[in-house]
C-alpha positions as CSV (number, residue, x, y, z in Angstrom):
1,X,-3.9,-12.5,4.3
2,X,-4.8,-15.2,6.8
3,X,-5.1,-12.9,9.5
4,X,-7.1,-10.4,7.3
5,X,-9.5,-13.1,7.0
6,X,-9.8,-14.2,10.9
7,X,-10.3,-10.3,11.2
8,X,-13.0,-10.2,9.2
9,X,-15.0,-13.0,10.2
10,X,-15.0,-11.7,13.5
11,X,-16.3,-7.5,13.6
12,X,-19.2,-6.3,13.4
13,X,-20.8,-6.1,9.5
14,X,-22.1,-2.7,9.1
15,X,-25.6,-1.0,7.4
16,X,-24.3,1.1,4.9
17,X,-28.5,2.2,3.7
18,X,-28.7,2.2,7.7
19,X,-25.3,3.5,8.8
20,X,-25.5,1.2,12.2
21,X,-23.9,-1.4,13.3
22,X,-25.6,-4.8,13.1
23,X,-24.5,-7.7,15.0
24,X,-24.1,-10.6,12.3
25,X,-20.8,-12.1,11.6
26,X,-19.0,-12.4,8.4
27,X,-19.0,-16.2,7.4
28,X,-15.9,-15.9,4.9
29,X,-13.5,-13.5,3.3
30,X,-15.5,-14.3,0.1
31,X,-18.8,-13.1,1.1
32,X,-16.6,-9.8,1.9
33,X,-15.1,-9.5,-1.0
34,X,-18.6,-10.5,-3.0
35,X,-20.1,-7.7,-0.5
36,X,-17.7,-5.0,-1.4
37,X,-17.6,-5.7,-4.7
38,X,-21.5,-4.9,-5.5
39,X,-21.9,-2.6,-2.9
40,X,-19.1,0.1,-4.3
41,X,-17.5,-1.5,-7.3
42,X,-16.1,1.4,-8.8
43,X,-13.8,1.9,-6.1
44,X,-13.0,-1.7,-6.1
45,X,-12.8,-1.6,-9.4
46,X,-9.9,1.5,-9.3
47,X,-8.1,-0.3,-6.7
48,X,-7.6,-3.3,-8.5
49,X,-6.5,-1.0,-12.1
50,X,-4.2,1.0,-9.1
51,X,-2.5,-2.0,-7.9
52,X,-2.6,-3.1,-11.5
53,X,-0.6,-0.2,-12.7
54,X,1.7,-0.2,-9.0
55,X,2.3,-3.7,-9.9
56,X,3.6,-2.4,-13.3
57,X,5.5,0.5,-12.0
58,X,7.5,-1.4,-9.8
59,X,8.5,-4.0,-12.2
60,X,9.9,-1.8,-14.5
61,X,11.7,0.7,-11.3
62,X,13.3,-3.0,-10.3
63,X,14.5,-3.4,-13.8
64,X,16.3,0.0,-14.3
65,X,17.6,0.0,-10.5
66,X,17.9,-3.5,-9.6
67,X,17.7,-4.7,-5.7
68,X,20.5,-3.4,-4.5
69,X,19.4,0.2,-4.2
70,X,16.8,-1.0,-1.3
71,X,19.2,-3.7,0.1
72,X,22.3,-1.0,0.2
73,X,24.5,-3.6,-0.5
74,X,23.7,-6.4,1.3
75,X,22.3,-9.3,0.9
76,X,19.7,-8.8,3.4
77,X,20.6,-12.1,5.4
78,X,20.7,-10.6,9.0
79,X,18.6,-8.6,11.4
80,X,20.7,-5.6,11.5
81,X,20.9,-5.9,7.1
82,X,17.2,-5.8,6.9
83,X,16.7,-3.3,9.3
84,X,19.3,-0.8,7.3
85,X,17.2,-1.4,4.6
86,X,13.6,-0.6,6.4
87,X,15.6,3.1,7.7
88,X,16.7,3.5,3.8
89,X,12.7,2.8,2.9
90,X,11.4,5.0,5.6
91,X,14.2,8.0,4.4
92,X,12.4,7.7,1.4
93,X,8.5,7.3,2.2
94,X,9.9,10.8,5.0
95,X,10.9,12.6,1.5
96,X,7.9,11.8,-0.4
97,X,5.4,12.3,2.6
98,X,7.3,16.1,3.1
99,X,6.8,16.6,-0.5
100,X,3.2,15.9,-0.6
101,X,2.7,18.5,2.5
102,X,4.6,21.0,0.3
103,X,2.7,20.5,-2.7
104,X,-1.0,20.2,-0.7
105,X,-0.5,21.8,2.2
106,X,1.7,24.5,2.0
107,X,0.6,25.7,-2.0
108,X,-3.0,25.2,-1.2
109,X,-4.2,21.9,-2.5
110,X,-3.8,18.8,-4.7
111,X,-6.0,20.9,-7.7
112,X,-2.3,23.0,-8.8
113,X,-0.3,19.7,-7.9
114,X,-3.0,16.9,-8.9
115,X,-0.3,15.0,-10.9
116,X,3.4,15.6,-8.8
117,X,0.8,14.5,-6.3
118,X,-0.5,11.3,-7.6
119,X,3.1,10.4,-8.2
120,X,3.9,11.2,-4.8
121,X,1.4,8.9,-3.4
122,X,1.9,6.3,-6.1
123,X,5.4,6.0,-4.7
124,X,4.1,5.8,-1.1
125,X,2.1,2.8,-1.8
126,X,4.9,1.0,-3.4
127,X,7.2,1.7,-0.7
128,X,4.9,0.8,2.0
129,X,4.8,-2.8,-0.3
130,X,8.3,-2.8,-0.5
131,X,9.0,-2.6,3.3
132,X,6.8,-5.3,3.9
133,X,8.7,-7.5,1.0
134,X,11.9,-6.5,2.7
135,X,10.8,-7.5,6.3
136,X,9.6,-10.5,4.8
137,X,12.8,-11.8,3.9
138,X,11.9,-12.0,0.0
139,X,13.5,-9.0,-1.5
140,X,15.8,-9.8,-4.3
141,X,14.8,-13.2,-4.4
């Protein structure tokens, strides 16, 4: 987050009524997130009820499969444990990304597949989460 915030005090804060770049920098993450927040707050708005409900999908996927079925076993302790792990993630994020191009691309659009979709992508985000708490050294702790 730290590094999100360094990032953002230092590009370029762009016109949205304009759609140019001007050349003020950001003083703080806050002014960002006050920024975003009134300038598009529905989509804020449905990212924090998204991460909301990821944040409630994942707790209860956790309960029913415990750790183990990201940590194959292990206890995640060494380099070569955690990268196992990262493959097993990325096996899984390759099978959901393949079914989204099945159910999009190759049957002609998310309309016929909206939800087997949604789930697809749902999953996609957690994952994505759950590499990062993996490479972080915090899974099953």
């Amino acid at each position: 987050m730290a590094e999100v915030i360094k990032e953002a005090k230092t590009k370029k804060v762009y016109n949205v009524k304009e759609h140019e770049a001007e050349d003020k920098t950001v003083d703080n993450f806050a002014n960002v997130l006050d920024m975003m927040e009134k300038e598009y707050p529905e989509m804020m708005g449905e990212f924090k009820r998204l991460q909301k409900e990821q944040y409630e999908l994942f707790t209860v996927k956790q309960h029913d499969y415990g750790p183990h079925n990201i940590s194959m076993g292990t206890d995640l302790k060494t380099k070569e444990d955690v990268n196992f792990a990262l493959m097993a993630l990325v096996i899984r994020i390759n099978d959901k990304v393949n079914r989204l191009m099945n159910l999009i691309v190759k049957k002609g659009g998310a309309e016929g597949a909206a939800e087997p979709a949604l789930d697809a992508f749902s999953d996609l985000a957690n994952y994505g989460i759950m590499a990062q708490i993996v490479a972080n050294k915090k899974w099953g702790k």
